[in-house]
PDB file of N, CA, C and O in Angstrom, chain B, residues numbered from 101:
ATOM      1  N   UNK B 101     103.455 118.760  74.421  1.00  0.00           N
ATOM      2  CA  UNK B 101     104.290 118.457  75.571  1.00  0.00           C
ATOM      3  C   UNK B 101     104.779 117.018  75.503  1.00  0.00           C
ATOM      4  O   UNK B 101     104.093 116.198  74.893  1.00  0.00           O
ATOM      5  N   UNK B 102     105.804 116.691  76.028  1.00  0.00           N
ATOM      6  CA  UNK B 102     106.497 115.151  76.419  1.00  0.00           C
ATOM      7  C   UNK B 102     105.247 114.278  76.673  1.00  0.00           C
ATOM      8  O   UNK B 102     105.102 113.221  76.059  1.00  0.00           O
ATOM      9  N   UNK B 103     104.074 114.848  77.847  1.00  0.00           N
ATOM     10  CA  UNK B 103     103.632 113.621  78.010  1.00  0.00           C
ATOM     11  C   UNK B 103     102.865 113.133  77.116  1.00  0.00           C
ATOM     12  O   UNK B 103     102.500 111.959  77.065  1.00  0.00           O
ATOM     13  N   UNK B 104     102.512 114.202  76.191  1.00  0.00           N
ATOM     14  CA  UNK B 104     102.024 113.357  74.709  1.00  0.00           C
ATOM     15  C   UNK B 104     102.088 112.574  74.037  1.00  0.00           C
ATOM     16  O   UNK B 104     101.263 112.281  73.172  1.00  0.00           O
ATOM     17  N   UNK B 105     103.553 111.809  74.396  1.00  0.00           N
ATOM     18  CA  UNK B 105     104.080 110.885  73.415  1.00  0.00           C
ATOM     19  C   UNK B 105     104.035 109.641  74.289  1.00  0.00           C
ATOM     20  O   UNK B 105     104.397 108.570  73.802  1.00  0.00           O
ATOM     21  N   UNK B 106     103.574 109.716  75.667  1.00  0.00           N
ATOM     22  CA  UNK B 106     103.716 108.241  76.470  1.00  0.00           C
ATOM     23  C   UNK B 106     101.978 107.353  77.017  1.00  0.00           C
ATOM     24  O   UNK B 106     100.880 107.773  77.384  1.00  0.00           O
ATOM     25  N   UNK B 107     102.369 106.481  76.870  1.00  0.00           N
ATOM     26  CA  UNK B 107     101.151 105.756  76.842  1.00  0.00           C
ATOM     27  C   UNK B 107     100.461 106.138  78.157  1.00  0.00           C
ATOM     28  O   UNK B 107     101.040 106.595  79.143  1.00  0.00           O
ATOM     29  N   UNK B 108      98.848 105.836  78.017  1.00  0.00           N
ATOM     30  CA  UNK B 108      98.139 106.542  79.722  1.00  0.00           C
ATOM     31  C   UNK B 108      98.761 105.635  80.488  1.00  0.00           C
ATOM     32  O   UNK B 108      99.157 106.049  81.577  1.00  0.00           O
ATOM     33  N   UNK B 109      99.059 103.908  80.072  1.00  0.00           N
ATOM     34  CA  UNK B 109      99.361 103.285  81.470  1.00  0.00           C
ATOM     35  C   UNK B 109     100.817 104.147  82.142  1.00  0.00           C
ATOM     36  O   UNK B 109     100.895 104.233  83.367  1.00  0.00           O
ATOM     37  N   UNK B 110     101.937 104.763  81.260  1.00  0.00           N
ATOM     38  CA  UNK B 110     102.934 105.165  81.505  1.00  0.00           C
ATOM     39  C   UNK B 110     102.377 106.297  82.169  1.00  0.00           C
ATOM     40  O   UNK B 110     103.242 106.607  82.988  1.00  0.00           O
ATOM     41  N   UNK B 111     101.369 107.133  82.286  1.00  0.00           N
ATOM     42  CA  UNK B 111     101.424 107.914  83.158  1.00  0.00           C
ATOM     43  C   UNK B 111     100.673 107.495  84.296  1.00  0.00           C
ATOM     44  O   UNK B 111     101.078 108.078  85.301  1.00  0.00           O
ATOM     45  N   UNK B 112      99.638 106.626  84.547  1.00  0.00           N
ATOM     46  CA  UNK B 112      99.051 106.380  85.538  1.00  0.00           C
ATOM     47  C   UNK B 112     100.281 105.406  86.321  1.00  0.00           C
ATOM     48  O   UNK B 112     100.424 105.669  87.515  1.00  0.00           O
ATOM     49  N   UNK B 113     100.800 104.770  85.993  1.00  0.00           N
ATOM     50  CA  UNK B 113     101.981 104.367  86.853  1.00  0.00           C
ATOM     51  C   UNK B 113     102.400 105.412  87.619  1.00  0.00           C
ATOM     52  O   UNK B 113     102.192 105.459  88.832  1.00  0.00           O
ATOM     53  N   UNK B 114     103.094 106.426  86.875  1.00  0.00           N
ATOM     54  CA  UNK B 114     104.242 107.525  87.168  1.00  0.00           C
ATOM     55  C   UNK B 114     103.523 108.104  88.257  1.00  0.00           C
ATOM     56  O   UNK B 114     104.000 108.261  89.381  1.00  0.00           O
ATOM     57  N   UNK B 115     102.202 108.463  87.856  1.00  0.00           N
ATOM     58  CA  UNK B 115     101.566 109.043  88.973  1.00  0.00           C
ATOM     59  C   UNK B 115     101.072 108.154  90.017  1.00  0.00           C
ATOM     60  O   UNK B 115     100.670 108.808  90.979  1.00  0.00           O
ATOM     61  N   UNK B 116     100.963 106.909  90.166  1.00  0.00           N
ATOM     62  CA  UNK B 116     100.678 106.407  91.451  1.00  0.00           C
ATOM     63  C   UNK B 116     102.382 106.040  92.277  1.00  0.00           C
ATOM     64  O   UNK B 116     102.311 105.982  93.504  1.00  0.00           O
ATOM     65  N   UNK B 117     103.249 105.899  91.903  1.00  0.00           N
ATOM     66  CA  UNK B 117     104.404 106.076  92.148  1.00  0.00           C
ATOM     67  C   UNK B 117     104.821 107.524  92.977  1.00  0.00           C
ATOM     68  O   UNK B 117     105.504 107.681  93.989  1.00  0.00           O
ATOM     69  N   UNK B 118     104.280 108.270  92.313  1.00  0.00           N
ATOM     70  CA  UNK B 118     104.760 109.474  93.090  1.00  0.00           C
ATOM     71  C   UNK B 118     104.046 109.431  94.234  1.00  0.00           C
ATOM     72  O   UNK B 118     104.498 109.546  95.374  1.00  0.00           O
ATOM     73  N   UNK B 119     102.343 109.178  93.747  1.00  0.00           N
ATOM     74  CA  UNK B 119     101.606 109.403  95.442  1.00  0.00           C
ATOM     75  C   UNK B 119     102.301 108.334  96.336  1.00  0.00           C
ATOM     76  O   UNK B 119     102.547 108.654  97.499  1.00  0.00           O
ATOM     77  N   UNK B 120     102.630 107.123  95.906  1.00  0.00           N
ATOM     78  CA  UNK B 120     103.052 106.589  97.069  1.00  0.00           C
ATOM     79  C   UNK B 120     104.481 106.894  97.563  1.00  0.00           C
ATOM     80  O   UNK B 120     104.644 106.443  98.697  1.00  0.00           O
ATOM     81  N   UNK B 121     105.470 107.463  97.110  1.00  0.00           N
ATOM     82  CA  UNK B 121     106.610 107.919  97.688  1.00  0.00           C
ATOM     83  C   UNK B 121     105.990 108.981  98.497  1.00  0.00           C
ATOM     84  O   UNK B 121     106.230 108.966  99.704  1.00  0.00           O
ATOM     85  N   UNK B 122     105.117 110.038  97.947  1.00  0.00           N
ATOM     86  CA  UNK B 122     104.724 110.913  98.757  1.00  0.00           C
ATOM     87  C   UNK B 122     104.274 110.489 100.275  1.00  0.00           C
ATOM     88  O   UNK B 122     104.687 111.073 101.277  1.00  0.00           O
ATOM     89  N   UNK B 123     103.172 109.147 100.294  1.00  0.00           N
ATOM     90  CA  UNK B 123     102.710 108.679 101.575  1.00  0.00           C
ATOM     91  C   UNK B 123     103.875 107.977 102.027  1.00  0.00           C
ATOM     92  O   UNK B 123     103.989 108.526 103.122  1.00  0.00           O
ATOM     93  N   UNK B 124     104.642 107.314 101.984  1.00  0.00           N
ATOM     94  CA  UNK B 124     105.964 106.297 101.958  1.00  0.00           C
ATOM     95  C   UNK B 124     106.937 106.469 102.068  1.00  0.00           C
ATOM     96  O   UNK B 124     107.579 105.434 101.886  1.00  0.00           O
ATOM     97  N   UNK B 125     107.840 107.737 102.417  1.00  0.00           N
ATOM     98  CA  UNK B 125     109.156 107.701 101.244  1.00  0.00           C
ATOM     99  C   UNK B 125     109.825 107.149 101.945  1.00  0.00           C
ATOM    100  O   UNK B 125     109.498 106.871 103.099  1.00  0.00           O
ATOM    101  N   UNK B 126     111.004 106.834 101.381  1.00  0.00           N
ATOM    102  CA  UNK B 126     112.015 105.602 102.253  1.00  0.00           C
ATOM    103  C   UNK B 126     113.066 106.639 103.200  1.00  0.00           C
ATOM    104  O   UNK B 126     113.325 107.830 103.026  1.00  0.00           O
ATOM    105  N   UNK B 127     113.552 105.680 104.261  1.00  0.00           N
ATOM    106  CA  UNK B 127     114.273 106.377 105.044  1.00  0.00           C
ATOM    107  C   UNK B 127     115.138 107.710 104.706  1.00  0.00           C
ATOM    108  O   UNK B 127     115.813 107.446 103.711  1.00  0.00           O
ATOM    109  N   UNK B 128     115.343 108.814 105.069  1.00  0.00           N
ATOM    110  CA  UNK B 128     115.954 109.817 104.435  1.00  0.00           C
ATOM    111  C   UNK B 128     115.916 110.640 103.421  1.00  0.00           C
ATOM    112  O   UNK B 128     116.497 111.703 103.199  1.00  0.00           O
ATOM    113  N   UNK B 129     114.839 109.756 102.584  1.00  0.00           N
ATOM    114  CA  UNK B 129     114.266 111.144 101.191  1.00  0.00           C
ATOM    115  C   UNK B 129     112.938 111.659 101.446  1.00  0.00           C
ATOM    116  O   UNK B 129     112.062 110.886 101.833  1.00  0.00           O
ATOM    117  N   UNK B 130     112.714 112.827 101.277  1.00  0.00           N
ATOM    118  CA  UNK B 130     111.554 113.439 101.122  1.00  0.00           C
ATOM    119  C   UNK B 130     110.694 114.358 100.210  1.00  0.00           C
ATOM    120  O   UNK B 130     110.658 115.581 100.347  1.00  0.00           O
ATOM    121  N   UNK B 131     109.919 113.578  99.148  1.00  0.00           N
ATOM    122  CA  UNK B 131     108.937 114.466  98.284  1.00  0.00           C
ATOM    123  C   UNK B 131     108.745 115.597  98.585  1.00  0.00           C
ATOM    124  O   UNK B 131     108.144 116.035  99.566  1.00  0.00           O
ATOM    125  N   UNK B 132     109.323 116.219  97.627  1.00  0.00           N
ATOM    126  CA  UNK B 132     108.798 117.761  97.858  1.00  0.00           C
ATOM    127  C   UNK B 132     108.034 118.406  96.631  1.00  0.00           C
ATOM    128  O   UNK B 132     108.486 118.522  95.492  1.00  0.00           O
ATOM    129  N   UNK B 133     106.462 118.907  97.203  1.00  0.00           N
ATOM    130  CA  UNK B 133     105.401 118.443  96.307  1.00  0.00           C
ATOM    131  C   UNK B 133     105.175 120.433  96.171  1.00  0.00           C
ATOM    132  O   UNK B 133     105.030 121.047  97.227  1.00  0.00           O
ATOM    133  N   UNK B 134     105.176 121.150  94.934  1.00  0.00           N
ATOM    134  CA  UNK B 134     104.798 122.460  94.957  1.00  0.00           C
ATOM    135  C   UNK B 134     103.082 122.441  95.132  1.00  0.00           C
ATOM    136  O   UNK B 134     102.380 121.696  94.447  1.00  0.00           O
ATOM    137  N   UNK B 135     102.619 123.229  95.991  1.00  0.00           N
ATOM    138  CA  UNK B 135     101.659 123.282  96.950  1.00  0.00           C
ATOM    139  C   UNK B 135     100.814 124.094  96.001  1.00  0.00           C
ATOM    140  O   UNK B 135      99.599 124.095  96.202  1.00  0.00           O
ATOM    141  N   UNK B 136     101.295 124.771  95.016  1.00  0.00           N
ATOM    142  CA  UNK B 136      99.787 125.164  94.093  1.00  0.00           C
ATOM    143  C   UNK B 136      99.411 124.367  92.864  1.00  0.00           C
ATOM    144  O   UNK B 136      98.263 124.487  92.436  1.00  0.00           O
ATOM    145  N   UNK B 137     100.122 123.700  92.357  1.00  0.00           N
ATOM    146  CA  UNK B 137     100.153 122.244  91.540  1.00  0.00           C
ATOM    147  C   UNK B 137      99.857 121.038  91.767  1.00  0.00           C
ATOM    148  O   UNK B 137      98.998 120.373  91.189  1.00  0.00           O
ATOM    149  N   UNK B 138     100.757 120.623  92.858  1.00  0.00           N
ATOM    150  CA  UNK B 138     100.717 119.439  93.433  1.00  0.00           C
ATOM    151  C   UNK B 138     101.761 118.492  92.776  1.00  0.00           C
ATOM    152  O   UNK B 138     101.926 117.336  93.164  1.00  0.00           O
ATOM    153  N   UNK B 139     102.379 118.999  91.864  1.00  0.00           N
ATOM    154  CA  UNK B 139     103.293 118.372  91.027  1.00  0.00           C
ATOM    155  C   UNK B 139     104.784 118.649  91.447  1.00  0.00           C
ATOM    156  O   UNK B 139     105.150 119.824  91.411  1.00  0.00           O
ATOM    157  N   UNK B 140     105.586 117.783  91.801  1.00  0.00           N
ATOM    158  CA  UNK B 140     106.747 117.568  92.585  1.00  0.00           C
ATOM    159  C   UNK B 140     107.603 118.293  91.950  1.00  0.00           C
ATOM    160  O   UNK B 140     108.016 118.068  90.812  1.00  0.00           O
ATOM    161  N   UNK B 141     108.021 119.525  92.914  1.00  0.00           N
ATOM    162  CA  UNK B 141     109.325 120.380  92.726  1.00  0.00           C
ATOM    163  C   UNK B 141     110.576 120.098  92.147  1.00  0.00           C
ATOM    164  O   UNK B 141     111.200 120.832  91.381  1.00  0.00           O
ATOM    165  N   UNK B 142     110.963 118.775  92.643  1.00  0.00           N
ATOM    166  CA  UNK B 142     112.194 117.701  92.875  1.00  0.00           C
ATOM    167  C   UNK B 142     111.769 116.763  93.445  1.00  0.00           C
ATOM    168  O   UNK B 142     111.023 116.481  94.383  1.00  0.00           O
ATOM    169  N   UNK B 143     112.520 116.210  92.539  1.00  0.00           N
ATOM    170  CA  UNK B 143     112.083 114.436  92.680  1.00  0.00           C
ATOM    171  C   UNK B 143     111.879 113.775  93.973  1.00  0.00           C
ATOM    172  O   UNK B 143     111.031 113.014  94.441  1.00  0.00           O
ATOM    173  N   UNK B 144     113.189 114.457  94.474  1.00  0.00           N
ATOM    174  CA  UNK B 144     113.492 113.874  96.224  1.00  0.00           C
ATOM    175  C   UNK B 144     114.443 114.889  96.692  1.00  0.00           C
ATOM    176  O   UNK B 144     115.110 115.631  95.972  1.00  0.00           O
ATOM    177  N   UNK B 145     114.433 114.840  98.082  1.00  0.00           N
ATOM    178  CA  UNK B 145     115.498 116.090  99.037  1.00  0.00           C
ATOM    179  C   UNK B 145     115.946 114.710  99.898  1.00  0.00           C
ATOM    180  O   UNK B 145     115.087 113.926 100.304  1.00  0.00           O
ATOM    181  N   UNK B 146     117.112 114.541 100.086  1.00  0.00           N
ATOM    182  CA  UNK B 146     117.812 113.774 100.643  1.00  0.00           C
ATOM    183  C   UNK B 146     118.054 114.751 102.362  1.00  0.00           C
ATOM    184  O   UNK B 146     118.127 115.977 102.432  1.00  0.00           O
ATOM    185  N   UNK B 147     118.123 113.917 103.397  1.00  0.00           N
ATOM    186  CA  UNK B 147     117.785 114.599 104.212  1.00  0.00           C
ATOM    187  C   UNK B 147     118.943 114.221 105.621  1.00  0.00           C
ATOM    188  O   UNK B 147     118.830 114.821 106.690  1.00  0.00           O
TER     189      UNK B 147
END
């Protein structure tokens, strides 16, 4: 898979990035997170 080829800090970033948009997101976008994964559907839903 892709994430094979990126360093752990590149994913532990990516993934604390997402949790915090998830707790955070800025005015008008909203994480939309698939609920048996937990891994984001789409990036963002503009709202």
């Amino acid at each position: 898979s892709a994430s094979e080829n990126l360093p752990p800090r590149t994913l532990a970033r990516v993934a604390r990035e997402v949790r915090d948009l998830h707790k955070n997101p800025p005015e008008g976008v909203r994480l939309v997170v698939d609920s048996d994964t937990g891994v984001p559907s789409n990036l963002s839903e503009l709202m």
